[in-house]
PyMOL Python script that loads the backbone (N, CA, C, O; Angstrom):
from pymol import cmd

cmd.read_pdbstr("""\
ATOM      1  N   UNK A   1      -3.194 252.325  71.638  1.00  0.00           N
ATOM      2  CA  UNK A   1      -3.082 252.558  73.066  1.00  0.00           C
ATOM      3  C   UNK A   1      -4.422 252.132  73.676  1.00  0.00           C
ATOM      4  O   UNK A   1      -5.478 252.716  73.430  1.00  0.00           O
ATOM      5  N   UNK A   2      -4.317 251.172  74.413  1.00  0.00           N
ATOM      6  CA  UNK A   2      -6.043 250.279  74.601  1.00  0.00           C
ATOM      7  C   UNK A   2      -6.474 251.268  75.777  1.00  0.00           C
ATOM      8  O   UNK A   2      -7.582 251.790  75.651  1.00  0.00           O
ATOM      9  N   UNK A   3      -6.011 251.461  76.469  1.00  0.00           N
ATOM     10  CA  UNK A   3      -6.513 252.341  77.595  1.00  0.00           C
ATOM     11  C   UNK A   3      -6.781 253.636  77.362  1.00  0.00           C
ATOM     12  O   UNK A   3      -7.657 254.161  78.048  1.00  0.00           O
ATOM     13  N   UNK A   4      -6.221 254.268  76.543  1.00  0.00           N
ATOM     14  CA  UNK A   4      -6.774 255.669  75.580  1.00  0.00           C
ATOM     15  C   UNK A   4      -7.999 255.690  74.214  1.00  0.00           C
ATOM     16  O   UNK A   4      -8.225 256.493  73.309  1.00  0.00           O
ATOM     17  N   UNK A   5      -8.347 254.931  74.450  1.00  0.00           N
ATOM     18  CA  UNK A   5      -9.245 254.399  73.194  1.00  0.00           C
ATOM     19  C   UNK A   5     -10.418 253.934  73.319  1.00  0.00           C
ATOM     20  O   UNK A   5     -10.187 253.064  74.158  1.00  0.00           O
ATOM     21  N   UNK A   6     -11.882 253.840  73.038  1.00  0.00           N
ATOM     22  CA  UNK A   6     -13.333 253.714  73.425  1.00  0.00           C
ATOM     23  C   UNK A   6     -13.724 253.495  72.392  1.00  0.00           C
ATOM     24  O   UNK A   6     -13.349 253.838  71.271  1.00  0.00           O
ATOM     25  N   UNK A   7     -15.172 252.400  73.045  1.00  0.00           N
ATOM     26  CA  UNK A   7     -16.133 252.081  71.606  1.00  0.00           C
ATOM     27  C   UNK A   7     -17.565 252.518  72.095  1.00  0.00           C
ATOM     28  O   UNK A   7     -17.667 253.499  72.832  1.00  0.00           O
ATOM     29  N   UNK A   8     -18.428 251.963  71.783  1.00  0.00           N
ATOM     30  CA  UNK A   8     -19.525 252.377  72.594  1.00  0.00           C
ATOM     31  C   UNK A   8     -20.116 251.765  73.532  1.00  0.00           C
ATOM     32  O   UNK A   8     -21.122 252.204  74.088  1.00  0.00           O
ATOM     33  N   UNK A   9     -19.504 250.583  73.835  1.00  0.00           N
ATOM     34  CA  UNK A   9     -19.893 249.714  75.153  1.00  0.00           C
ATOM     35  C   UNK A   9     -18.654 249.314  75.545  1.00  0.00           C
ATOM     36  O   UNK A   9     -17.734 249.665  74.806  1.00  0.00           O
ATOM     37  N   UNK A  10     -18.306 248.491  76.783  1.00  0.00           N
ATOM     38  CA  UNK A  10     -17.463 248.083  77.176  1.00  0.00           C
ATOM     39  C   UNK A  10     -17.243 246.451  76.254  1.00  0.00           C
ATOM     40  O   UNK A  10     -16.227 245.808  75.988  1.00  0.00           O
ATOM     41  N   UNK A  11     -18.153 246.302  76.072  1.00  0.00           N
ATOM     42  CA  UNK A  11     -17.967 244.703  74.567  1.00  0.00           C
ATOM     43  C   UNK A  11     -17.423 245.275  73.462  1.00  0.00           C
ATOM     44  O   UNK A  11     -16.284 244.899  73.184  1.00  0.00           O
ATOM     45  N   UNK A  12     -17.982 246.161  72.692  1.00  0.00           N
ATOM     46  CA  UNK A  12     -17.388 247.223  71.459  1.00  0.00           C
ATOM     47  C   UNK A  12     -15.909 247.400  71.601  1.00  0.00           C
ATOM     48  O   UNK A  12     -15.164 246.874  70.775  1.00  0.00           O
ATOM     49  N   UNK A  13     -15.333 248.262  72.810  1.00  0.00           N
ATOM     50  CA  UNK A  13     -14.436 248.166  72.874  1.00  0.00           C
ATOM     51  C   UNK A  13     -13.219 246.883  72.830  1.00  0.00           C
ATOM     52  O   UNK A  13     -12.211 246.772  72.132  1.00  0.00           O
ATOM     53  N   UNK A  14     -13.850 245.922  73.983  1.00  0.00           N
ATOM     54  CA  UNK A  14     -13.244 244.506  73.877  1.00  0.00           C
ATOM     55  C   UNK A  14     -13.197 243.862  72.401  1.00  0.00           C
ATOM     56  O   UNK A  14     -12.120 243.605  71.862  1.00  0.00           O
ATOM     57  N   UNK A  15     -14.124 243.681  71.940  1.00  0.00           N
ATOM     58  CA  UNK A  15     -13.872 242.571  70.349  1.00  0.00           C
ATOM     59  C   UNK A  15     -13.125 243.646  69.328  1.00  0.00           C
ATOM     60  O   UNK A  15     -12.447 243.070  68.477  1.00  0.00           O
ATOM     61  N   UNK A  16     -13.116 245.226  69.237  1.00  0.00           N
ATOM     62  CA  UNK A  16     -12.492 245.803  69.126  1.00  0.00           C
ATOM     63  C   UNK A  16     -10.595 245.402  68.973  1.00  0.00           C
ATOM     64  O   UNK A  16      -9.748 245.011  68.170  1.00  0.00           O
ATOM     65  N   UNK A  17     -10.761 245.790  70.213  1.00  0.00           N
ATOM     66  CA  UNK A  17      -9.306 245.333  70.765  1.00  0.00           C
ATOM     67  C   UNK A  17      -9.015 243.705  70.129  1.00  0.00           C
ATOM     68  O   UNK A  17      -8.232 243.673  69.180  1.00  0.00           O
ATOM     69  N   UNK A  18      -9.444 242.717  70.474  1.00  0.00           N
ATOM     70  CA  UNK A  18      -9.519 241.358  69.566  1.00  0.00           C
ATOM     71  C   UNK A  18      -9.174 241.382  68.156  1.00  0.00           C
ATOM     72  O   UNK A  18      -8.162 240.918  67.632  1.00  0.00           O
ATOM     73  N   UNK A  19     -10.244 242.044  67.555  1.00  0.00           N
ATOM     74  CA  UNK A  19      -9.926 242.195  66.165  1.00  0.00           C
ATOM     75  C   UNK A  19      -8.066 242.691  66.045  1.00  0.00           C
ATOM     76  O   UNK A  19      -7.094 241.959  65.864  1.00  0.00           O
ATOM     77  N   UNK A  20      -8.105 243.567  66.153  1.00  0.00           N
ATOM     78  CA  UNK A  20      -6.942 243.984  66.753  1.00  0.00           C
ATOM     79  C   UNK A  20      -5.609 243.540  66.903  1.00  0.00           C
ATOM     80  O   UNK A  20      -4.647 244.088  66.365  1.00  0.00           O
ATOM     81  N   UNK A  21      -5.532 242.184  67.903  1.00  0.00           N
ATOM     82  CA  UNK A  21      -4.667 241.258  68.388  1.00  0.00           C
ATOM     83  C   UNK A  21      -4.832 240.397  67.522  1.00  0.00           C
ATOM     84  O   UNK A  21      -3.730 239.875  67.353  1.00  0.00           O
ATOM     85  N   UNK A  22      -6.022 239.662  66.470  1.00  0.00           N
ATOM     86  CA  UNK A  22      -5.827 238.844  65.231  1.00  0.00           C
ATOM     87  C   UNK A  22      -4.736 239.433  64.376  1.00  0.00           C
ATOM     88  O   UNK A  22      -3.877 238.785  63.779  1.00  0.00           O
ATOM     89  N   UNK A  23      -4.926 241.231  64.397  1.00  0.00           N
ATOM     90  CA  UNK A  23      -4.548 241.240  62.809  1.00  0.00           C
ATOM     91  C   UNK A  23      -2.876 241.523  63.068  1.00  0.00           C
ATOM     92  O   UNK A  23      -2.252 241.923  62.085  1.00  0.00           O
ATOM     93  N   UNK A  24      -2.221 241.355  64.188  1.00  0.00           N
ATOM     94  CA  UNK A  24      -0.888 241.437  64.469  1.00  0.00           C
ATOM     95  C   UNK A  24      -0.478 242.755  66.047  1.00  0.00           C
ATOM     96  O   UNK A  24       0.533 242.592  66.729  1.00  0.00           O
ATOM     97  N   UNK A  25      -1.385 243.810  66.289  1.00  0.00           N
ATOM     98  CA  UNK A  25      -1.125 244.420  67.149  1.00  0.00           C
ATOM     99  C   UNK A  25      -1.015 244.194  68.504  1.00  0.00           C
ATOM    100  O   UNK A  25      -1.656 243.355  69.138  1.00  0.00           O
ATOM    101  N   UNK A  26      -0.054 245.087  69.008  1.00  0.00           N
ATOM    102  CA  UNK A  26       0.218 244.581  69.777  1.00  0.00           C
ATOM    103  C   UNK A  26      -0.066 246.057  71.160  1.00  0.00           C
ATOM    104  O   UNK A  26       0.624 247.076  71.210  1.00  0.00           O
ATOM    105  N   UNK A  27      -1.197 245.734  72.078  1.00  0.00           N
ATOM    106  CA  UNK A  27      -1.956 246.496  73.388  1.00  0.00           C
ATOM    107  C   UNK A  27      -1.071 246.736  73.680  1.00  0.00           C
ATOM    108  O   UNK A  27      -0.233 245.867  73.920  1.00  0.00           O
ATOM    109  N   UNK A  28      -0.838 247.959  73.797  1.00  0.00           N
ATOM    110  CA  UNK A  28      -0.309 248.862  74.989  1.00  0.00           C
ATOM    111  C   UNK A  28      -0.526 249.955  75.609  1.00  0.00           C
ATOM    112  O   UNK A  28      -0.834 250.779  74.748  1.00  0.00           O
ATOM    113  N   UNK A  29      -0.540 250.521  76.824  1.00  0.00           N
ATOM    114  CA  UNK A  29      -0.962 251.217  77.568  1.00  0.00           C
ATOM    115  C   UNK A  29      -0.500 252.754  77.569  1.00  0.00           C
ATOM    116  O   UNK A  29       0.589 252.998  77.049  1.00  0.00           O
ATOM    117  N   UNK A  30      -1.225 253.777  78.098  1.00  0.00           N
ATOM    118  CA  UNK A  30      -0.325 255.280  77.636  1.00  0.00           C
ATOM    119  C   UNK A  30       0.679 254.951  78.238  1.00  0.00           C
ATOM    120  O   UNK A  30       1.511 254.669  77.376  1.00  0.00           O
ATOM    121  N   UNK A  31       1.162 254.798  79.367  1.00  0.00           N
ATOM    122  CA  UNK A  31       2.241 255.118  80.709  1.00  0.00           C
ATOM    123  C   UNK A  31       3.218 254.158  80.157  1.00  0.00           C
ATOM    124  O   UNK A  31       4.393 254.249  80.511  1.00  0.00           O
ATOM    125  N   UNK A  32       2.785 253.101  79.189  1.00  0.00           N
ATOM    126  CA  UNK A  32       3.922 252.318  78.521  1.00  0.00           C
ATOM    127  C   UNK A  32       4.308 253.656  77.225  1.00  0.00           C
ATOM    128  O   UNK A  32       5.415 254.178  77.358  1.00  0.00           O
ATOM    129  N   UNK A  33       3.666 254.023  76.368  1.00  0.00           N
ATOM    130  CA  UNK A  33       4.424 254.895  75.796  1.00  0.00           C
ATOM    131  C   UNK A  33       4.978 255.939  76.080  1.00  0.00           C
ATOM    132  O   UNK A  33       5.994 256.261  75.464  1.00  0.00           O
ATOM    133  N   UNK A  34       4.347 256.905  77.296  1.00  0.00           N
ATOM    134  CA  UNK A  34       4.960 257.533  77.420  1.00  0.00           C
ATOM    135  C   UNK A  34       6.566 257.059  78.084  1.00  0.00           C
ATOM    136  O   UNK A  34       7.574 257.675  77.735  1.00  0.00           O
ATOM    137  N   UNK A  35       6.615 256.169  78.837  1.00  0.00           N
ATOM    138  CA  UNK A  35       8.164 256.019  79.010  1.00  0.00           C
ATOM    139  C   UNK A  35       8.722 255.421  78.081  1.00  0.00           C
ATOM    140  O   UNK A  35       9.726 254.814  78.455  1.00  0.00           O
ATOM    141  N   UNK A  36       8.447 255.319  76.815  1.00  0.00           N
ATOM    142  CA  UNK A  36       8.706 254.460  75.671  1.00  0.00           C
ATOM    143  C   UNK A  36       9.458 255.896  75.139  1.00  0.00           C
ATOM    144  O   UNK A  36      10.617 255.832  74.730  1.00  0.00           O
ATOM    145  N   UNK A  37       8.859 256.961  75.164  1.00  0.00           N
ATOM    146  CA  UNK A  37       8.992 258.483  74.474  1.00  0.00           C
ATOM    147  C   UNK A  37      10.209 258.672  75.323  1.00  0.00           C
ATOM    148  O   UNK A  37      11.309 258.725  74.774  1.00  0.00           O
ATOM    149  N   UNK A  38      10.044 258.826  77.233  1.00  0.00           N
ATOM    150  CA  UNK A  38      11.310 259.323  77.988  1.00  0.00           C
ATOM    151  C   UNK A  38      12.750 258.567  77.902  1.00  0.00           C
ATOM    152  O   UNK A  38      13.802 259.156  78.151  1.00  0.00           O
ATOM    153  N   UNK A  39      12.675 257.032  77.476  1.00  0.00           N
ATOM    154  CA  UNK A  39      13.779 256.260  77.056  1.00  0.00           C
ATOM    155  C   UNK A  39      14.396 256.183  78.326  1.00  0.00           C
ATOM    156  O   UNK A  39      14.363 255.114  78.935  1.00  0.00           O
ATOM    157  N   UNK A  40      14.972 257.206  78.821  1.00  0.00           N
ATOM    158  CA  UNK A  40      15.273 257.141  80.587  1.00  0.00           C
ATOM    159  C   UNK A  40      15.350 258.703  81.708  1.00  0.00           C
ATOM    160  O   UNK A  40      14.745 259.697  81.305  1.00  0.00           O
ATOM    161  N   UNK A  41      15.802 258.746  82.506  1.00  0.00           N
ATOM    162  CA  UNK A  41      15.852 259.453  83.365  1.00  0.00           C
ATOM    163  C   UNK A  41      16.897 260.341  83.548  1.00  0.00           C
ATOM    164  O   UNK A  41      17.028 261.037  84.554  1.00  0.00           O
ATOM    165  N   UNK A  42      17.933 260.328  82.231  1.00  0.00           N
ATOM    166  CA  UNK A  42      18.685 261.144  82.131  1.00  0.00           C
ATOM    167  C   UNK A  42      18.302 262.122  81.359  1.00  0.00           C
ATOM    168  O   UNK A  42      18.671 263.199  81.825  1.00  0.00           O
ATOM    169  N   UNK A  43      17.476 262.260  79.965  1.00  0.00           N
ATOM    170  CA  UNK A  43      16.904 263.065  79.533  1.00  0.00           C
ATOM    171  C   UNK A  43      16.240 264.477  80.214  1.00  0.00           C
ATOM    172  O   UNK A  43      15.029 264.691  80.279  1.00  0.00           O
ATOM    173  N   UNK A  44      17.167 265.275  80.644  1.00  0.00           N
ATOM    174  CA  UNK A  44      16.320 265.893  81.638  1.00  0.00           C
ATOM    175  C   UNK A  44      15.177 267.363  80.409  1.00  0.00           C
ATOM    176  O   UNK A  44      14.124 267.997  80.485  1.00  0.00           O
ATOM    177  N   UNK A  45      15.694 267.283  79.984  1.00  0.00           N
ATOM    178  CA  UNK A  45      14.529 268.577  78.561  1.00  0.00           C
ATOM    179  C   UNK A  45      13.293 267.733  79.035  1.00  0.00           C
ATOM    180  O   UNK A  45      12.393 268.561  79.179  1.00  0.00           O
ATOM    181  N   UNK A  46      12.832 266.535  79.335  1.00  0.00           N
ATOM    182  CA  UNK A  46      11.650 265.737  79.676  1.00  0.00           C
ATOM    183  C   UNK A  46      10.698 265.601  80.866  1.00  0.00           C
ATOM    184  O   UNK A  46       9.502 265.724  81.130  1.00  0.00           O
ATOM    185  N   UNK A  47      12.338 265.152  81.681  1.00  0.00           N
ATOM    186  CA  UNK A  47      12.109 264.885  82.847  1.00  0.00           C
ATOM    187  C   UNK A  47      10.800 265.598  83.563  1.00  0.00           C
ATOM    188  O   UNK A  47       9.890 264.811  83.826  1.00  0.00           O
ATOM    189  N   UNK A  48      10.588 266.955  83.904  1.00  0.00           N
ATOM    190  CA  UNK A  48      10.005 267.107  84.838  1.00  0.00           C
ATOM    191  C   UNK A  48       8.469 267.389  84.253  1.00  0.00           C
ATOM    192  O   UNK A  48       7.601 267.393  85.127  1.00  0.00           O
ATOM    193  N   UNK A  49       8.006 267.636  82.834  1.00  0.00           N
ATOM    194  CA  UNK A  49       6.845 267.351  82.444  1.00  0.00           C
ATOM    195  C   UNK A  49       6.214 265.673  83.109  1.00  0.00           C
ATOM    196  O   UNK A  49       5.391 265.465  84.001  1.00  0.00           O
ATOM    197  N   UNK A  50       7.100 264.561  82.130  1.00  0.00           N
ATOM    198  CA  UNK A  50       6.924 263.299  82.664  1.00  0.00           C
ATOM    199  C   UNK A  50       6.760 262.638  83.914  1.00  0.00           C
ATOM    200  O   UNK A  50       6.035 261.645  83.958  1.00  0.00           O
ATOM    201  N   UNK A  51       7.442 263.131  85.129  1.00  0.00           N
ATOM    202  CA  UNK A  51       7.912 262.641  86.315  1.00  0.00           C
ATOM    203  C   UNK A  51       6.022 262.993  86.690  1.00  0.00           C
ATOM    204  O   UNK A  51       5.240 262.144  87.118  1.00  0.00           O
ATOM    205  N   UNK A  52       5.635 264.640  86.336  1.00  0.00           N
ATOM    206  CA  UNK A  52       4.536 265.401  86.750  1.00  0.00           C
ATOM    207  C   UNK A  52       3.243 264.464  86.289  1.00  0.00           C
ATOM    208  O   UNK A  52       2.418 264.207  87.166  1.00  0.00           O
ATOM    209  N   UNK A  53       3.075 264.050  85.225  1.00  0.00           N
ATOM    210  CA  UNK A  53       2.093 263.177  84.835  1.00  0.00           C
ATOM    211  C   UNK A  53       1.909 261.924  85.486  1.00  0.00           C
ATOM    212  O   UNK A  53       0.860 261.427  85.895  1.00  0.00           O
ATOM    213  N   UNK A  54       3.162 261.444  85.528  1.00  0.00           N
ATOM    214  CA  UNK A  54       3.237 260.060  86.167  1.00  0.00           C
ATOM    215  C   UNK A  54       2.833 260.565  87.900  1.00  0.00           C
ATOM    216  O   UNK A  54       1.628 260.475  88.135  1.00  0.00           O
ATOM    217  N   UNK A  55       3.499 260.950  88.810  1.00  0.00           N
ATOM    218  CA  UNK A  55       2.675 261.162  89.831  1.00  0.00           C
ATOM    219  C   UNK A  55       1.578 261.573  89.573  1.00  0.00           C
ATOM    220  O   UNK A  55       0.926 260.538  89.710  1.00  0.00           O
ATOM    221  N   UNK A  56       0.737 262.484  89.241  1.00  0.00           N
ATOM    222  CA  UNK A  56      -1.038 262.777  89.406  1.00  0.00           C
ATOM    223  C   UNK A  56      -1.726 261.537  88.420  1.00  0.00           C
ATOM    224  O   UNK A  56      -2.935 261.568  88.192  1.00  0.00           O
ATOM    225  N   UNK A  57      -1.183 260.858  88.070  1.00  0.00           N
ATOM    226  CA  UNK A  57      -2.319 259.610  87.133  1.00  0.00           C
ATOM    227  C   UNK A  57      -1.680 258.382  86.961  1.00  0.00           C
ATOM    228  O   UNK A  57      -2.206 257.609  86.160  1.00  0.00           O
ATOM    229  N   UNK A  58      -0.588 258.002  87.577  1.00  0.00           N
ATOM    230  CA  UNK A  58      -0.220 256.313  87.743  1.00  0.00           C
ATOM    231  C   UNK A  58      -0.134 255.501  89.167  1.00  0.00           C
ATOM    232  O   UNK A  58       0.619 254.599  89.533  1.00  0.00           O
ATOM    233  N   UNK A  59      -0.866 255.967  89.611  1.00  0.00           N
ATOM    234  CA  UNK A  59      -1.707 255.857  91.131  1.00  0.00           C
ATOM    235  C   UNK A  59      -0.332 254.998  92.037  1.00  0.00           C
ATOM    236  O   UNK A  59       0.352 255.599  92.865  1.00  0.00           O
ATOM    237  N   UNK A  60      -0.174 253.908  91.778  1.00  0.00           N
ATOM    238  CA  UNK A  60       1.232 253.232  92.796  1.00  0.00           C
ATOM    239  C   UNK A  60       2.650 253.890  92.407  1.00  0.00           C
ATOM    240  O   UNK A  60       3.494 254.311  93.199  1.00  0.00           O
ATOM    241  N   UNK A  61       2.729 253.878  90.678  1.00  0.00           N
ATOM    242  CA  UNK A  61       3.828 254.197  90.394  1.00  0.00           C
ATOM    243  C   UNK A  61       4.552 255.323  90.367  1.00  0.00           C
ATOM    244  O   UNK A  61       5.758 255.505  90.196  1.00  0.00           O
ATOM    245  N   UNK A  62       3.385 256.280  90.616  1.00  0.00           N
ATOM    246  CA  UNK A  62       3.630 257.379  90.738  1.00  0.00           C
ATOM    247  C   UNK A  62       3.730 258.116  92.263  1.00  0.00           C
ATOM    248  O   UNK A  62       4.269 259.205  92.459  1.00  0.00           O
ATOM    249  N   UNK A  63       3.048 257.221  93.359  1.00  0.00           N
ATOM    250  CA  UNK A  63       4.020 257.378  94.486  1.00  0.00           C
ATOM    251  C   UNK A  63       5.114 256.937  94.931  1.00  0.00           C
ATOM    252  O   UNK A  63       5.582 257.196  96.040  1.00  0.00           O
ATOM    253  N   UNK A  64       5.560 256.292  94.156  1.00  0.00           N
ATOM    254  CA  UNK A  64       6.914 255.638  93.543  1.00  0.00           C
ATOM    255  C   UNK A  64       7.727 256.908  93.314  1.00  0.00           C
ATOM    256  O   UNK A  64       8.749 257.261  93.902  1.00  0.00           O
ATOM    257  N   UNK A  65       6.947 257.622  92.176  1.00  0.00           N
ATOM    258  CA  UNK A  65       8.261 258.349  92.095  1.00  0.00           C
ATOM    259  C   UNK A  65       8.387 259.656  93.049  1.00  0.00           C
ATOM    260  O   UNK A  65       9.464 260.220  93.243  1.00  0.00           O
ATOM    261  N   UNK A  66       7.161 260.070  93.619  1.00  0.00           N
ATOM    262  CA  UNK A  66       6.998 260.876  94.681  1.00  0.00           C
ATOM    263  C   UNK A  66       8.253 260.662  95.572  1.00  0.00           C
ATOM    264  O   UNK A  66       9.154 261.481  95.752  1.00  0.00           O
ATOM    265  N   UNK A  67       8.156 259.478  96.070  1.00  0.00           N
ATOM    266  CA  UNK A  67       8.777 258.622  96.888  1.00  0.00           C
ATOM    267  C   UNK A  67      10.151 258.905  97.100  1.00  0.00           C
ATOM    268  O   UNK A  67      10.755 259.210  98.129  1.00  0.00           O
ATOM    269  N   UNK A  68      10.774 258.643  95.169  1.00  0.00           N
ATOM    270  CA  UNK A  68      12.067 258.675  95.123  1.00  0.00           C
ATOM    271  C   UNK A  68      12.931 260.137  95.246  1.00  0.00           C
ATOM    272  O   UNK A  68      14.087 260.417  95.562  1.00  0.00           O
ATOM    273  N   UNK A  69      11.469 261.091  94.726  1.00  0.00           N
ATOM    274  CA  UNK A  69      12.247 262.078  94.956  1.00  0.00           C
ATOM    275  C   UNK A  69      11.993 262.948  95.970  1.00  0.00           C
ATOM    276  O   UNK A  69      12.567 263.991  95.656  1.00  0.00           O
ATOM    277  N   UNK A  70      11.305 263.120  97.283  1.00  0.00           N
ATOM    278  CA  UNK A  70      11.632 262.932  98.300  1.00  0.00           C
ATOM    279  C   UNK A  70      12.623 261.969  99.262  1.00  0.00           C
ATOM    280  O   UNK A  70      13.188 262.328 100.295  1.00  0.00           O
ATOM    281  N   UNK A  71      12.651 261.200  98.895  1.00  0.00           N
ATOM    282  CA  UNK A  71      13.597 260.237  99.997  1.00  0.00           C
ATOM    283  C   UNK A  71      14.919 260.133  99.306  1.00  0.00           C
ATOM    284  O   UNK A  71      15.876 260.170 100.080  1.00  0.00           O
ATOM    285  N   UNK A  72      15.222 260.003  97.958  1.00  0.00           N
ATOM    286  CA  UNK A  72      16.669 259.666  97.572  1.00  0.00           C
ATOM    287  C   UNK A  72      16.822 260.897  96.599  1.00  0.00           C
ATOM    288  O   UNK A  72      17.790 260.713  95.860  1.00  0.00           O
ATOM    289  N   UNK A  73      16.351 261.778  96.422  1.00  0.00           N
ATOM    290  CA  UNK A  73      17.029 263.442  95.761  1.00  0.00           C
ATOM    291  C   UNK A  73      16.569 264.343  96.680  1.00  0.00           C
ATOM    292  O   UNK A  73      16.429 265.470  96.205  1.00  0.00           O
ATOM    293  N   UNK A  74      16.177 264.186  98.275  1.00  0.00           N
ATOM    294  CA  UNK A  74      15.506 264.918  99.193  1.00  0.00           C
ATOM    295  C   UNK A  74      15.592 266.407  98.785  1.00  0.00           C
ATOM    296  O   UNK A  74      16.301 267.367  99.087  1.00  0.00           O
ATOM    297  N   UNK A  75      14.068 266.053  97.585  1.00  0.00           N
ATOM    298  CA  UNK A  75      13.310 267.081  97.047  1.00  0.00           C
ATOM    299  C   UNK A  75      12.380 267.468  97.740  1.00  0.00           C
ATOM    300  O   UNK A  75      12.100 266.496  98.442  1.00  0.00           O
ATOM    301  N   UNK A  76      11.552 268.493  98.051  1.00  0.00           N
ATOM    302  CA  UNK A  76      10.062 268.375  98.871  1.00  0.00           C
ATOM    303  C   UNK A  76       9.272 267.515  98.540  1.00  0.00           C
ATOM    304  O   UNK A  76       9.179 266.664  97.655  1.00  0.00           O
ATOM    305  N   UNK A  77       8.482 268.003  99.727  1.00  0.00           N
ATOM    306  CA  UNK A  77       7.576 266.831  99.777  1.00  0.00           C
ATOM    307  C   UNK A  77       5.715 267.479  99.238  1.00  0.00           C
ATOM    308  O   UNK A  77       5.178 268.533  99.578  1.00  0.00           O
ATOM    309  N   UNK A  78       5.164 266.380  98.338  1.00  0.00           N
ATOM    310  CA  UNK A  78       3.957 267.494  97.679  1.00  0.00           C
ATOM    311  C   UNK A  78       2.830 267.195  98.660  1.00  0.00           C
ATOM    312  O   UNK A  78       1.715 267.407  98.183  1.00  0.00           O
ATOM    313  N   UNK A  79       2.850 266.775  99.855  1.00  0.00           N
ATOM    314  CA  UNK A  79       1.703 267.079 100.785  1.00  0.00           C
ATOM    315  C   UNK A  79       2.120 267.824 101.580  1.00  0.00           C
ATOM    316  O   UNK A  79       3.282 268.207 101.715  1.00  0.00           O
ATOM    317  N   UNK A  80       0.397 268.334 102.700  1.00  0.00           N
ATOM    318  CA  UNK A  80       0.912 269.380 103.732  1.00  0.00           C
ATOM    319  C   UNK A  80       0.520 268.319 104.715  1.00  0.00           C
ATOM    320  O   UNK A  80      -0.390 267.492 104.689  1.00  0.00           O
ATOM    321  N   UNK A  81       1.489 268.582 105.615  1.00  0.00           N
ATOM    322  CA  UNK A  81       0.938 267.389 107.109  1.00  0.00           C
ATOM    323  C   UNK A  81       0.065 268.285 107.989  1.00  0.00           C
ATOM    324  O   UNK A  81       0.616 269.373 108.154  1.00  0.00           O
ATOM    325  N   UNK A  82      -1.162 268.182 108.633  1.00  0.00           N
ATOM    326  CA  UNK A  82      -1.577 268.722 109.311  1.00  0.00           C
ATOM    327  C   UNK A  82      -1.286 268.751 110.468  1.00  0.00           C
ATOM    328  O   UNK A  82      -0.163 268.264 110.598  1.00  0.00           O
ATOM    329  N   UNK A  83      -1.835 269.168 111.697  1.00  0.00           N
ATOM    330  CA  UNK A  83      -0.841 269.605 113.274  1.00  0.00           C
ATOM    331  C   UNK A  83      -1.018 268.243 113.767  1.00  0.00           C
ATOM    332  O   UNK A  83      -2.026 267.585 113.507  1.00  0.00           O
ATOM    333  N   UNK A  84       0.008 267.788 114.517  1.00  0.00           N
ATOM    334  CA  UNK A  84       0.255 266.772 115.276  1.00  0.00           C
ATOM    335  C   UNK A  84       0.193 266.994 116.512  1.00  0.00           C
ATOM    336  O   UNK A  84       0.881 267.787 117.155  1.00  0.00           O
ATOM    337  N   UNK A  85      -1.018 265.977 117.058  1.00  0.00           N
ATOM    338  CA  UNK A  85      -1.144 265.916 118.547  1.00  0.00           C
ATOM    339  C   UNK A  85      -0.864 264.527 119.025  1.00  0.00           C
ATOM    340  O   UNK A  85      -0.795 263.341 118.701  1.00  0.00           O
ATOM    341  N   UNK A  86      -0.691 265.780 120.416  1.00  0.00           N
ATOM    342  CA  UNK A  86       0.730 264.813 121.309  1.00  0.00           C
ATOM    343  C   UNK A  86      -0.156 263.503 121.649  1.00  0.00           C
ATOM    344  O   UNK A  86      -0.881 262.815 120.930  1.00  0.00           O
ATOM    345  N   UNK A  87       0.116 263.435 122.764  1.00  0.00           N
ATOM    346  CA  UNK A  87      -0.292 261.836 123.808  1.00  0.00           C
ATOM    347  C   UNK A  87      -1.275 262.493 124.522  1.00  0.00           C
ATOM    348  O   UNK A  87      -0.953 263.674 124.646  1.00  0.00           O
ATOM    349  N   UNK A  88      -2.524 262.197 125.140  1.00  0.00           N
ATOM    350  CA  UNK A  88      -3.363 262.520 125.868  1.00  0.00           C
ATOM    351  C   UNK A  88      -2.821 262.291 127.762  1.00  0.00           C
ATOM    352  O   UNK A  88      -2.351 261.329 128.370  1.00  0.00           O
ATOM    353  N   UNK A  89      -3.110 263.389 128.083  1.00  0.00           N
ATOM    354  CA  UNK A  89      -2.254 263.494 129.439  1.00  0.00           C
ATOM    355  C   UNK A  89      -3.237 262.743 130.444  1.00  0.00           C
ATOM    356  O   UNK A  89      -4.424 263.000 130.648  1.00  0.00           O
ATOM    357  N   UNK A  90      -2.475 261.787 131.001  1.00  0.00           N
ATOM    358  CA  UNK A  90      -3.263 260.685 132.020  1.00  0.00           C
ATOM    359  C   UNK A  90      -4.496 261.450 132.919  1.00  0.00           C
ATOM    360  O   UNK A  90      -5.175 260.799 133.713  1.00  0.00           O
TER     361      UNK A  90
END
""", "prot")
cmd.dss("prot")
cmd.show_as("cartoon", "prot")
cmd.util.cbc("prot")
cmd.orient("prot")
């Protein structure tokens, strides 16, 4: 998992990883395994650990799924809107 994994420099890590890709492996990322683990979205025993990770740490994709489940399972919504002001009166 290249993105879960450290050397002691940012080069260490890189030729690391290289070595790596010579000897047949093949980089992949946590957020690729973990949906590698969820298989899909019917699994629900999963679902709501997974859905939870993926919003707080897959930054686009995870307002993605914010997204979906507010707007197409109109679930709540996880922000608070603060007070809305009107129009400034002429």
């Amino acid at each position: 998992v290249a993105d879960a994994s450290g050397g002691t420099s940012a080069d260490a890590h890189k030729y690391a990883m290289d070595r790596m890709v010579q000897a047949g492996v093949i980089p992949v990322t946590w957020q690729q395994v973990l949906l590698e683990w969820q298989r899909d979205w019917a699994r629900k025993e999963t679902y709501n650990a997974v859905t939870s990770l993926v919003k707080e740490h897959s930054g686009a994709y995870g307002m993605g799924i914010d997204y979906a489940v507010t707007m197409v399972h109109k679930g709540d919504e996880r922000v608070s809107h603060g007070k809305t002001i009107g129009p400034n009166p002429a």
